[in-house]
ZAFIDREN-553768 format. One record per atom (N, C-alpha, C): atom name; residue in three letters; x, z, y; residue number from 1. Coordinates in nm, 2 decimals. Example, Ala and Ser with C-alpha at 12.3 -4.5 7.8 and 13.67 -1.06 7.14 Angstrom:
<rs>
('N'; 'ALA'; (1.32; 0.78; -0.57); 1)
('CA'; 'ALA'; (1.23; 0.78; -0.45); 1)
('C'; 'ALA'; (1.32; 0.78; -0.33); 1)
('N'; 'SER'; (1.28; 0.71; -0.22); 2)
('CA'; 'SER'; (1.37; 0.71; -0.11); 2)
('C'; 'SER'; (1.29; 0.79; 0.00); 2)
</rs>
This chain:
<rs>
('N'; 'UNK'; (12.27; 9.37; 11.65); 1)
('CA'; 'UNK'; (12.28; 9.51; 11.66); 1)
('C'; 'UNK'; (12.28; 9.55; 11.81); 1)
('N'; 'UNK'; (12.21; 9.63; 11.85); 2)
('CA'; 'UNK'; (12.20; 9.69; 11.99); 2)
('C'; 'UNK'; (12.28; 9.76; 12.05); 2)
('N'; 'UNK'; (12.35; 9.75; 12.15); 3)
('CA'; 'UNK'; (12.41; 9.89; 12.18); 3)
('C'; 'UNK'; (12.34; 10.02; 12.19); 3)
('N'; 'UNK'; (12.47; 10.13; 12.20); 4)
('CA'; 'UNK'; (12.32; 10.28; 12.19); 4)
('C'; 'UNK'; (12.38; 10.29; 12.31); 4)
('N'; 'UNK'; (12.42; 10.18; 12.42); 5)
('CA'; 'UNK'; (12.40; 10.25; 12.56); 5)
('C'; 'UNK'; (12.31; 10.20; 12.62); 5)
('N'; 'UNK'; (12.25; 10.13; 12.56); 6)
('CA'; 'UNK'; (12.12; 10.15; 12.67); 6)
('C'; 'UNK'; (11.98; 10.25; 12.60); 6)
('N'; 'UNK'; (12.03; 10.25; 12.49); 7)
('CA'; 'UNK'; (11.95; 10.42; 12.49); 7)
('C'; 'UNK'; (11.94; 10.53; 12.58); 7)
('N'; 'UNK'; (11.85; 10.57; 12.58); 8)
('CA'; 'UNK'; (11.82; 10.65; 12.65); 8)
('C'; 'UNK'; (11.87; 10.82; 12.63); 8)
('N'; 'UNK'; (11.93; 10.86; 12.73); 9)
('CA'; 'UNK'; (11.98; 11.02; 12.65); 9)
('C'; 'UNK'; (11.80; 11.10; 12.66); 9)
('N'; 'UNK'; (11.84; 11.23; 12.60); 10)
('CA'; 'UNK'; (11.70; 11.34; 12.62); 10)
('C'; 'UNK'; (11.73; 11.39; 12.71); 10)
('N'; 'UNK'; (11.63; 11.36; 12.79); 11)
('CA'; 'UNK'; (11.64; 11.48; 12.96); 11)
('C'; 'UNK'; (11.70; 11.58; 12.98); 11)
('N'; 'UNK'; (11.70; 11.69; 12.85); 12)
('CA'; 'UNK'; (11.73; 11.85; 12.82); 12)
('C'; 'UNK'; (11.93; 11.76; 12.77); 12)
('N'; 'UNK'; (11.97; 11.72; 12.76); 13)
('CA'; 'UNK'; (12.11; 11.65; 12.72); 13)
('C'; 'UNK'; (12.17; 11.63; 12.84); 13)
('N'; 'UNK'; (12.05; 11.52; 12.91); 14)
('CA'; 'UNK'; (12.15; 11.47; 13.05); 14)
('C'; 'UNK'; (12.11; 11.57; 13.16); 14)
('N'; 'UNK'; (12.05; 11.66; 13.19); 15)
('CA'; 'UNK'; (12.07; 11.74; 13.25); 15)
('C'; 'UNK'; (12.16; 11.86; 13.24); 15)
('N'; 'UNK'; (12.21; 11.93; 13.10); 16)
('CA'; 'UNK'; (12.34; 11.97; 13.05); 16)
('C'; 'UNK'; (12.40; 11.88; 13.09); 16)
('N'; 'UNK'; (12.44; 11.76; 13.07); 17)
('CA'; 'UNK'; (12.56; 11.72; 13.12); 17)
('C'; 'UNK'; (12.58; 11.68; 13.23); 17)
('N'; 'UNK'; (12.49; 11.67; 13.32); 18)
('CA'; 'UNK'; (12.52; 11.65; 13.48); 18)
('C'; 'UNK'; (12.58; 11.83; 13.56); 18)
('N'; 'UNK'; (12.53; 11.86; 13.48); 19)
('CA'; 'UNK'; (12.58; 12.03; 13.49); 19)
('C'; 'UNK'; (12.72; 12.05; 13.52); 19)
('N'; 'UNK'; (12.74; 12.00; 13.35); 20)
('CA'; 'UNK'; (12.87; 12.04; 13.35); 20)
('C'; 'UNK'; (12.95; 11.94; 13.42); 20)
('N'; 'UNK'; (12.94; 11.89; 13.46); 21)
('CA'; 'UNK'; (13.00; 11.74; 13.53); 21)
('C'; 'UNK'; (13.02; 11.82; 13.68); 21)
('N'; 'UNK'; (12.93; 11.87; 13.72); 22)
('CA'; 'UNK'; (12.92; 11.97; 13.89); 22)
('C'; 'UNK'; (13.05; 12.03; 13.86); 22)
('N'; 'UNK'; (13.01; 12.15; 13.73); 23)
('CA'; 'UNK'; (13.14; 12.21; 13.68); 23)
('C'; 'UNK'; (13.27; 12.15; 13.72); 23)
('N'; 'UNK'; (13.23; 12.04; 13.67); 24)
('CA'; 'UNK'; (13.43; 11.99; 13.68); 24)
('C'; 'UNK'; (13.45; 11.96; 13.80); 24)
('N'; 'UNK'; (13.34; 11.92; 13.88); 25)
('CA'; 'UNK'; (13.34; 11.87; 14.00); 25)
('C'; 'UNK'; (13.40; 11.99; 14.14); 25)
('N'; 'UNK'; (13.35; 12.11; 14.11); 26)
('CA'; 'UNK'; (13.39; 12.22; 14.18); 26)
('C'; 'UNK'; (13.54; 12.26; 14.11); 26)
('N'; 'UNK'; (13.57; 12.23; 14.03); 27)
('CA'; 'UNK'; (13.71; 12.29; 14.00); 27)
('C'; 'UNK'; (13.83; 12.19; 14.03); 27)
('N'; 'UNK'; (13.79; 12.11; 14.10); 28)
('CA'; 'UNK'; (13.88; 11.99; 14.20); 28)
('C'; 'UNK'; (13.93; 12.00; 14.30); 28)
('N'; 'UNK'; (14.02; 12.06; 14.32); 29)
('CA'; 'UNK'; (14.09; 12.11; 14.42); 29)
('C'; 'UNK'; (14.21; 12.07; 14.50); 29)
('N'; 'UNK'; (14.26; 11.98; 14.37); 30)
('CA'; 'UNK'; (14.43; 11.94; 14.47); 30)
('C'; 'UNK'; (14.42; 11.86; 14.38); 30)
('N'; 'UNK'; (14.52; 11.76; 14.40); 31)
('CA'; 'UNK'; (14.58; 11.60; 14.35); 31)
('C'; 'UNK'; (14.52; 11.61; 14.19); 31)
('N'; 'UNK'; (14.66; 11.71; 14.13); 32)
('CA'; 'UNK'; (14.67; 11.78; 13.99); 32)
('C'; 'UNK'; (14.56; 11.76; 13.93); 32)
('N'; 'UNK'; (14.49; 11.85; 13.97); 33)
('CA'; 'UNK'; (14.31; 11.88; 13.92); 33)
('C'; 'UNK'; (14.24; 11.78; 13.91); 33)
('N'; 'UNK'; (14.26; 11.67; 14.01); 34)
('CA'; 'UNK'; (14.16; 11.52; 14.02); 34)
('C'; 'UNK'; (14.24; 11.48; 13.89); 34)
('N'; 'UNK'; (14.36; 11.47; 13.84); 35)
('CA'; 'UNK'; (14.46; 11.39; 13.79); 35)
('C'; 'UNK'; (14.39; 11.46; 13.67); 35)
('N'; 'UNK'; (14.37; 11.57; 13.61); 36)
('CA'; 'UNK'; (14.37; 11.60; 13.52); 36)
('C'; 'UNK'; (14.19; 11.59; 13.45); 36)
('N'; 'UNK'; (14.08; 11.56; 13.57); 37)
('CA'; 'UNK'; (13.94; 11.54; 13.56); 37)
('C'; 'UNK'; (13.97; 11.44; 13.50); 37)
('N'; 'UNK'; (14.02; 11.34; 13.59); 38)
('CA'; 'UNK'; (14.06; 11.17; 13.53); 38)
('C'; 'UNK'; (14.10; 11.17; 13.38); 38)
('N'; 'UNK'; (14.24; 11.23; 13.33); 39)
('CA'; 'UNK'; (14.25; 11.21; 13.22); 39)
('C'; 'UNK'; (14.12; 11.28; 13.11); 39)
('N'; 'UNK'; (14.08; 11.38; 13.15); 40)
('CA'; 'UNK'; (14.00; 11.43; 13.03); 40)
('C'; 'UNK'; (13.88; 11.35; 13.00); 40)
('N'; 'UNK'; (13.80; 11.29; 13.15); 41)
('CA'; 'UNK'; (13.72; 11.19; 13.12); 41)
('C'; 'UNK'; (13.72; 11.05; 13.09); 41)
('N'; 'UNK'; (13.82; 11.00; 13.17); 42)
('CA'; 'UNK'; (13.82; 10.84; 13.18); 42)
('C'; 'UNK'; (13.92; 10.81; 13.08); 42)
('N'; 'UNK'; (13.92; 10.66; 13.03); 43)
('CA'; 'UNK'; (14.03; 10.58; 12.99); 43)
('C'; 'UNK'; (14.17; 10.56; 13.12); 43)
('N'; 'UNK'; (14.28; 10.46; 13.07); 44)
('CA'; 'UNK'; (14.33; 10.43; 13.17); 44)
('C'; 'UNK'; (14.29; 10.32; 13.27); 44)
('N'; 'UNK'; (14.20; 10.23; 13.17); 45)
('CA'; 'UNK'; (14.17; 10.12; 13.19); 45)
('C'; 'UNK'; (14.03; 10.18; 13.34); 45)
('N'; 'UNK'; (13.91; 10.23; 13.31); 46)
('CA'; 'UNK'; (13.87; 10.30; 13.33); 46)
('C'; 'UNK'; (13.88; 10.37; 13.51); 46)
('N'; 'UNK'; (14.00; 10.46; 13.48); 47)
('CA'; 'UNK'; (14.05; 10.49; 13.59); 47)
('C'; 'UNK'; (14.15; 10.35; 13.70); 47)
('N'; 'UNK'; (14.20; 10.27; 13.62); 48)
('CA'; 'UNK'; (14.23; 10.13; 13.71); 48)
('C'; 'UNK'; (14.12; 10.08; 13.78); 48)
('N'; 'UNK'; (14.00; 10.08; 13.72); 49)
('CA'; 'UNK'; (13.88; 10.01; 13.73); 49)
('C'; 'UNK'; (13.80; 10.10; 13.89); 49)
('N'; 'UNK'; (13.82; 10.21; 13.84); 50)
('CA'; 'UNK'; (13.79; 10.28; 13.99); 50)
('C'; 'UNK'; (13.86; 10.29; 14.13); 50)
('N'; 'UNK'; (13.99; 10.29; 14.08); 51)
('CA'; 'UNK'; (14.06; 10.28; 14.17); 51)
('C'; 'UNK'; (14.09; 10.16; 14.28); 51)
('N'; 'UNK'; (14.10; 10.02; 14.20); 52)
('CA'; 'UNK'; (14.02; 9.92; 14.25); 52)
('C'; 'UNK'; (13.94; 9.88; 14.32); 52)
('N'; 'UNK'; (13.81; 9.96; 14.29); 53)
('CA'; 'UNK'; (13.69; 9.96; 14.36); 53)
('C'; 'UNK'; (13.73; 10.01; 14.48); 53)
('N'; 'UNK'; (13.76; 10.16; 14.45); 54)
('CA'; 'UNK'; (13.80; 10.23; 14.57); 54)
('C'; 'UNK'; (13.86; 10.18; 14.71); 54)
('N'; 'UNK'; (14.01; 10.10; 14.68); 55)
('CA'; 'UNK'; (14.11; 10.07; 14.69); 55)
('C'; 'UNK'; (14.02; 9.91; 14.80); 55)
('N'; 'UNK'; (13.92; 9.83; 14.74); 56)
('CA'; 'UNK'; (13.83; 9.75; 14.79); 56)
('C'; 'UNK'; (13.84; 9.79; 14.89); 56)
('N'; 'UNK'; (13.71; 9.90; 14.86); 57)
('CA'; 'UNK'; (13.62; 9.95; 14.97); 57)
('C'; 'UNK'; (13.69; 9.97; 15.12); 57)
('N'; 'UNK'; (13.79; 10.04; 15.06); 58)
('CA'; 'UNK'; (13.88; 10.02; 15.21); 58)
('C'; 'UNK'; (13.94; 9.97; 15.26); 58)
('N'; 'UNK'; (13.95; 9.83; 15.18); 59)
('CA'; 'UNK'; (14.00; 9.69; 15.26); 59)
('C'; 'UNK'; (13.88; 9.61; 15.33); 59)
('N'; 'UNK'; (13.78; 9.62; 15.31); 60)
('CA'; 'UNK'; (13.65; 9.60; 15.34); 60)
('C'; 'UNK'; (13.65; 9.66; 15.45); 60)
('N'; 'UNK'; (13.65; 9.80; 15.44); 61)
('CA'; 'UNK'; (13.63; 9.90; 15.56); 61)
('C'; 'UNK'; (13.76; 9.85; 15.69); 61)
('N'; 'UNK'; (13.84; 9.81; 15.65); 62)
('CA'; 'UNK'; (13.93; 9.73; 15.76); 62)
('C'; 'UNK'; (13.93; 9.62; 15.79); 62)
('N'; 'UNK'; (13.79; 9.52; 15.72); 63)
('CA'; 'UNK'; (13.76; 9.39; 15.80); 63)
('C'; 'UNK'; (13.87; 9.31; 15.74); 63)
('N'; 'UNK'; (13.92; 9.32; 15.64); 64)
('CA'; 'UNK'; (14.02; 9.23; 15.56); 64)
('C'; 'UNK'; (13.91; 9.09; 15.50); 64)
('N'; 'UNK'; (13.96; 8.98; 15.48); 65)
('CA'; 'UNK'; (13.93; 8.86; 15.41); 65)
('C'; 'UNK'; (13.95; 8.90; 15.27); 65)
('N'; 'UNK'; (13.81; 8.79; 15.22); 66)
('CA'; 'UNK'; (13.84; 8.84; 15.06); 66)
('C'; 'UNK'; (13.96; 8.79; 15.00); 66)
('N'; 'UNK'; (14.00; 8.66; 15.10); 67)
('CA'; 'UNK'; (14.13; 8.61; 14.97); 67)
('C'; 'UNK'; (14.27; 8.69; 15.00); 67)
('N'; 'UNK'; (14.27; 8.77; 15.10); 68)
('CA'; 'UNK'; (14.36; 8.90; 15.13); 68)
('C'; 'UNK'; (14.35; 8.98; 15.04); 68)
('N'; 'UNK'; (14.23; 9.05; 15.02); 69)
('CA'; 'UNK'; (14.22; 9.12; 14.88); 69)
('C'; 'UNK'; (14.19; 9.11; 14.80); 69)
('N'; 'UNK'; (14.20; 9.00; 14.75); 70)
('CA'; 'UNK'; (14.21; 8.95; 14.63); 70)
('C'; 'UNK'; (14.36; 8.93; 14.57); 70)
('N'; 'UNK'; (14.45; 8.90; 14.69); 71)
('CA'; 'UNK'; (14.60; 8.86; 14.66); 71)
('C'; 'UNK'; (14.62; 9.07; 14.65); 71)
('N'; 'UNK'; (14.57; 9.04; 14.75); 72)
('CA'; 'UNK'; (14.64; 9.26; 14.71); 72)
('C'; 'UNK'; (14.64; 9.31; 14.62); 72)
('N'; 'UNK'; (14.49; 9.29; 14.58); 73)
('CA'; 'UNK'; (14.42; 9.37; 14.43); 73)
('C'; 'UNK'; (14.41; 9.29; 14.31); 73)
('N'; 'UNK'; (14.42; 9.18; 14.30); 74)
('CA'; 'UNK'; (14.42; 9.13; 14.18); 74)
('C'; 'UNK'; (14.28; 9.15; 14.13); 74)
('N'; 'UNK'; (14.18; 9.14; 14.25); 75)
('CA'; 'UNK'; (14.06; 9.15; 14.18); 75)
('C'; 'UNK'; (13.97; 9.00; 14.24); 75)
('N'; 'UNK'; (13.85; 8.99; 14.17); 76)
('CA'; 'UNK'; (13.82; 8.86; 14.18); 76)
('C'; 'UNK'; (13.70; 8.85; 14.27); 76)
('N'; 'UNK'; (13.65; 8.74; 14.36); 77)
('CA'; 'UNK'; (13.56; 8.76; 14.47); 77)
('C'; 'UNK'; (13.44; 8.85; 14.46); 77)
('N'; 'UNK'; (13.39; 8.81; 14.27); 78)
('CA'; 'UNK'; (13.25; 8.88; 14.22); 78)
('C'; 'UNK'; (13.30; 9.04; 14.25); 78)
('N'; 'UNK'; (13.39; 9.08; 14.19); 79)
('CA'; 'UNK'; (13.39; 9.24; 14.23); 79)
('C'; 'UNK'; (13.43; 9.27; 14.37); 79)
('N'; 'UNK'; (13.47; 9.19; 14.47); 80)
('CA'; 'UNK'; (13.44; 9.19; 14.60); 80)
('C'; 'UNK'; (13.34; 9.23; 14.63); 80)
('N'; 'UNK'; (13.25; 9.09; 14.66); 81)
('CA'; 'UNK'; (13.15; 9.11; 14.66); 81)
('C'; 'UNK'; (13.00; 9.23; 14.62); 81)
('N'; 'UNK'; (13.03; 9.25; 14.49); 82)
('CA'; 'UNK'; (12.96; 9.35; 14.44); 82)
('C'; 'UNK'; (13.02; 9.51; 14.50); 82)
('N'; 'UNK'; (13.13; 9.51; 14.54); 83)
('CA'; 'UNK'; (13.18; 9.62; 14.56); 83)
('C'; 'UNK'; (13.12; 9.60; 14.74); 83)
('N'; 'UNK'; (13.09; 9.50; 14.81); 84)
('CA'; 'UNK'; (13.05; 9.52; 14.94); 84)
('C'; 'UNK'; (12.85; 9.57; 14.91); 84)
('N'; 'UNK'; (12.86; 9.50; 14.81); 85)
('CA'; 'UNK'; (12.72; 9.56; 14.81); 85)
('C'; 'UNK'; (12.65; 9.71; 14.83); 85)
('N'; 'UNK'; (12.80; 9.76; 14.75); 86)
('CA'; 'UNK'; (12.74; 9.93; 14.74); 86)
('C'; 'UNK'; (12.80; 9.96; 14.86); 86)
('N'; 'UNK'; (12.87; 9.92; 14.94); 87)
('CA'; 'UNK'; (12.91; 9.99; 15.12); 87)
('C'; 'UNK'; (12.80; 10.00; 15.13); 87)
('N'; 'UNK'; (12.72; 9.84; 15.12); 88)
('CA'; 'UNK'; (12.62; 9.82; 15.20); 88)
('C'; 'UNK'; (12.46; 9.89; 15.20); 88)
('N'; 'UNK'; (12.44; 9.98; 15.04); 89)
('CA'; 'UNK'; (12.33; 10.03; 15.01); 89)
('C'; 'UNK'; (12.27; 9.97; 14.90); 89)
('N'; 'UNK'; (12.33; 9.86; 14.88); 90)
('CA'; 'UNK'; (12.23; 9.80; 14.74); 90)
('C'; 'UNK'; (12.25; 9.84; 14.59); 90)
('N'; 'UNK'; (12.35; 9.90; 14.60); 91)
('CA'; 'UNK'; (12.44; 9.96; 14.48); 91)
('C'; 'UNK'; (12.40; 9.79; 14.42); 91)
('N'; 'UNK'; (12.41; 9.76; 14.33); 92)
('CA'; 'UNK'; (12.45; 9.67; 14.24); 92)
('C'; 'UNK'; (12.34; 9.54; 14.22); 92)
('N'; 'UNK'; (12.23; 9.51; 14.32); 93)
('CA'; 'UNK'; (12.16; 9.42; 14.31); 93)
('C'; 'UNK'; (12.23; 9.34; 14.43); 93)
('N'; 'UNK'; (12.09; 9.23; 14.43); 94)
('CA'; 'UNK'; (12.19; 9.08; 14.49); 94)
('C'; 'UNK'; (12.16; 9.09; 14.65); 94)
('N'; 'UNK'; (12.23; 9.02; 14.73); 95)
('CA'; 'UNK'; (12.25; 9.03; 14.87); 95)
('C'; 'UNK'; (12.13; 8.93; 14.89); 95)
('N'; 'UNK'; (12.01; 8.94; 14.95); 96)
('CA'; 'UNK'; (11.90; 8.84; 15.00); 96)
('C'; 'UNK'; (11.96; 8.73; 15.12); 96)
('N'; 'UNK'; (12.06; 8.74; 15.20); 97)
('CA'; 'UNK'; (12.11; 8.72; 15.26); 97)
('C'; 'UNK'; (12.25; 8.60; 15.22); 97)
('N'; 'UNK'; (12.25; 8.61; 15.12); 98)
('CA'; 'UNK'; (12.35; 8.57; 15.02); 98)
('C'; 'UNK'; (12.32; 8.43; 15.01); 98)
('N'; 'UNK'; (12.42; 8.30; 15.05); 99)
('CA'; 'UNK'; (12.40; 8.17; 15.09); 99)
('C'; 'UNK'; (12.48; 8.15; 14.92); 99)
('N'; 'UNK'; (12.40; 8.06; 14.82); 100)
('CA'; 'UNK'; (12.41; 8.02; 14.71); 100)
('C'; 'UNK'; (12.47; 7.92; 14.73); 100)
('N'; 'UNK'; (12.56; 7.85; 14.65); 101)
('CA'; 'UNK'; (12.62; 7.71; 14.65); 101)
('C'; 'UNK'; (12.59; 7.62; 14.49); 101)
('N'; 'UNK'; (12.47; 7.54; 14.48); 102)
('CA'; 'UNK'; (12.46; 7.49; 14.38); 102)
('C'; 'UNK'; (12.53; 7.37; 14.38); 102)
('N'; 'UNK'; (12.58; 7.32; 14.25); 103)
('CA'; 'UNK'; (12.64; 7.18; 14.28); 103)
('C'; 'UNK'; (12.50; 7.09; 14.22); 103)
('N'; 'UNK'; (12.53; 6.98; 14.29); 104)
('CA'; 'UNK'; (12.41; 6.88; 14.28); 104)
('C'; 'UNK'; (12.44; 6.78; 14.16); 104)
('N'; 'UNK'; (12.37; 6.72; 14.10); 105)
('CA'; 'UNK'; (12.36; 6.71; 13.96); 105)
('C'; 'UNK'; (12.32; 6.53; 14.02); 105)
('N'; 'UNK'; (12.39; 6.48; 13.97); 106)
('CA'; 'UNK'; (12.40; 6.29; 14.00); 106)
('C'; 'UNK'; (12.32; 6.26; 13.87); 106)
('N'; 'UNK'; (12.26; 6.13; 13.87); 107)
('CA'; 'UNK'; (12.16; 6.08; 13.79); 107)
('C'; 'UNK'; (12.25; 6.00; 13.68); 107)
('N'; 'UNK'; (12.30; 5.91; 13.75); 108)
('CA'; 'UNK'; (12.43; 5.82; 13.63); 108)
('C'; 'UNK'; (12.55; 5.91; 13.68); 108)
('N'; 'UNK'; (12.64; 5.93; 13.61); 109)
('CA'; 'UNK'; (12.75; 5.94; 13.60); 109)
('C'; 'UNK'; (12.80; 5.89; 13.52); 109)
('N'; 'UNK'; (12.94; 5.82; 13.61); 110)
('CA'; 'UNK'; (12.97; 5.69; 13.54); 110)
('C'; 'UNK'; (13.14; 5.73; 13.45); 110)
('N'; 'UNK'; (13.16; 5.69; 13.30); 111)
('CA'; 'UNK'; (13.25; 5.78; 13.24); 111)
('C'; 'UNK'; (13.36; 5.65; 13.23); 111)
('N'; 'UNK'; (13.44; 5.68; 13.24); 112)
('CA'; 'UNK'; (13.59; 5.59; 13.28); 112)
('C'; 'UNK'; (13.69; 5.63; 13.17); 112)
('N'; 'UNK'; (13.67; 5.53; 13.07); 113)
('CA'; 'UNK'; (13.76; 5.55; 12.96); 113)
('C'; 'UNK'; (13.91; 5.46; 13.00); 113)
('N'; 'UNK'; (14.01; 5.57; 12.98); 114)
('CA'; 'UNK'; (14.15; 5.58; 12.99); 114)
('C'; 'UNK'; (14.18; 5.51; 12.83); 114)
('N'; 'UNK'; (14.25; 5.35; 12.87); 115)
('CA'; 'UNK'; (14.31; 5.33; 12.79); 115)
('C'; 'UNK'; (14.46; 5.33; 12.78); 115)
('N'; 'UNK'; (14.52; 5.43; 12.71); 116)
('CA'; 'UNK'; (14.65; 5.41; 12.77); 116)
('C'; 'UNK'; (14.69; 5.42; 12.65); 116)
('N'; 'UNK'; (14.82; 5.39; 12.58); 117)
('CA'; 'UNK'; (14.88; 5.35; 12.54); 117)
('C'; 'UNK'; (14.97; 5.44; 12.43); 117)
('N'; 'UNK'; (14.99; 5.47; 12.32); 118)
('CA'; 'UNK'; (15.07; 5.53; 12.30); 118)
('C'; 'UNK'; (15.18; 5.52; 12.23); 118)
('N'; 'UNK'; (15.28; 5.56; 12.29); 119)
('CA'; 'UNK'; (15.43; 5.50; 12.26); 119)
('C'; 'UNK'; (15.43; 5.45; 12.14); 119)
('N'; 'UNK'; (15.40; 5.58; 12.03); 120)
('CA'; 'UNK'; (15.47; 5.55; 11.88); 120)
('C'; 'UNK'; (15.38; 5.47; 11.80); 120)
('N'; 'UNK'; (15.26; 5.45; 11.83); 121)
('CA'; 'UNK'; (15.15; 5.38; 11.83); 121)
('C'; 'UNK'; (15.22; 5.28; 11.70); 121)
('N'; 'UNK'; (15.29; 5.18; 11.77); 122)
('CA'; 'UNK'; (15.32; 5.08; 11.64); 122)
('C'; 'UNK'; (15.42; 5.13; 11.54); 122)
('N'; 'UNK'; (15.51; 5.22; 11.57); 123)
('CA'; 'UNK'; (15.58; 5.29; 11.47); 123)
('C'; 'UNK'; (15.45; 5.37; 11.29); 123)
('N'; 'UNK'; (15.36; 5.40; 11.37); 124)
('CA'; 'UNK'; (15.31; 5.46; 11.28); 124)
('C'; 'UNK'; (15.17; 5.38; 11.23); 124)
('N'; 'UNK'; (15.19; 5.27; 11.28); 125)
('CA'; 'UNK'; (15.08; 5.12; 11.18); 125)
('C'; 'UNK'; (15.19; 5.06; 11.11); 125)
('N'; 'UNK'; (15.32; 5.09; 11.12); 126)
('CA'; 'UNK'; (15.40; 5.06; 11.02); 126)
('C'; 'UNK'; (15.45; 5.12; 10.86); 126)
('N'; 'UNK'; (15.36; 5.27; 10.96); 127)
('CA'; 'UNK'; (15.44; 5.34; 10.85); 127)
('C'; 'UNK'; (15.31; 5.34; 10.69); 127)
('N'; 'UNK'; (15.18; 5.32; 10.79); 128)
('CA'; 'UNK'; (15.07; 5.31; 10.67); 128)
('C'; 'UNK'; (15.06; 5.15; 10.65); 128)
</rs>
């Protein structure tokens, strides 16, 4: 079964609704009002999820290490990362610049069977 988000809306729809979206956008005015855009549109999860990002960006913007914000934010290097992307203009494709780390793949690998022992072992060839 497909999602219906990657459907497509009707032009005459998403342009009503970017409309009204301005709308809410001009009636934003103090904390309150942001507070209250957020609840009518977003989840909570949603608005965590923004704020996050946000919250990134401006650790980013102060030259912080990612495992600094990562201990801050509780977010993980990929949304780092992706989140430096959109500073940087790519909005959400990949950095060309971006050094890949494959791990290298050995021809034999050699498998080392652990025989060890287990306690009750003779207790229970006694019992059958």
């Amino acid at each position: 079964m497909k999602s219906s988000i990657n459907k497509k809306l009707d032009k005459f729809i998403e342009k009503e609704i970017i409309n009204e979206l301005l709308r809410e956008f001009k009636n934003i005015n103090s904390i309150d009002s942001l507070n209250k855009f957020f609840d009518k549109f977003l989840t909570d999860y949603e608005k965590c999820i923004i704020f996050r990002r946000i919250a990134t960006m401006k650790l980013l913007n102060q030259n912080k290490k990612y495992c600094d914000i990562k201990k801050i934010l509780n977010v993980s290097a990929n949304t780092i990362s992706k989140t430096k992307d959109i500073l940087e203009g790519r909005r959400y494709s990949k950095n060309p610049n971006r050094k890949r780390k494959y791990s290298t793949l050995t021809k034999h690998k050699k498998i080392r069977v652990y025989q060890r022992k287990y306690k009750g072992a003779e207790n229970i060839l006694n019992i059958l």
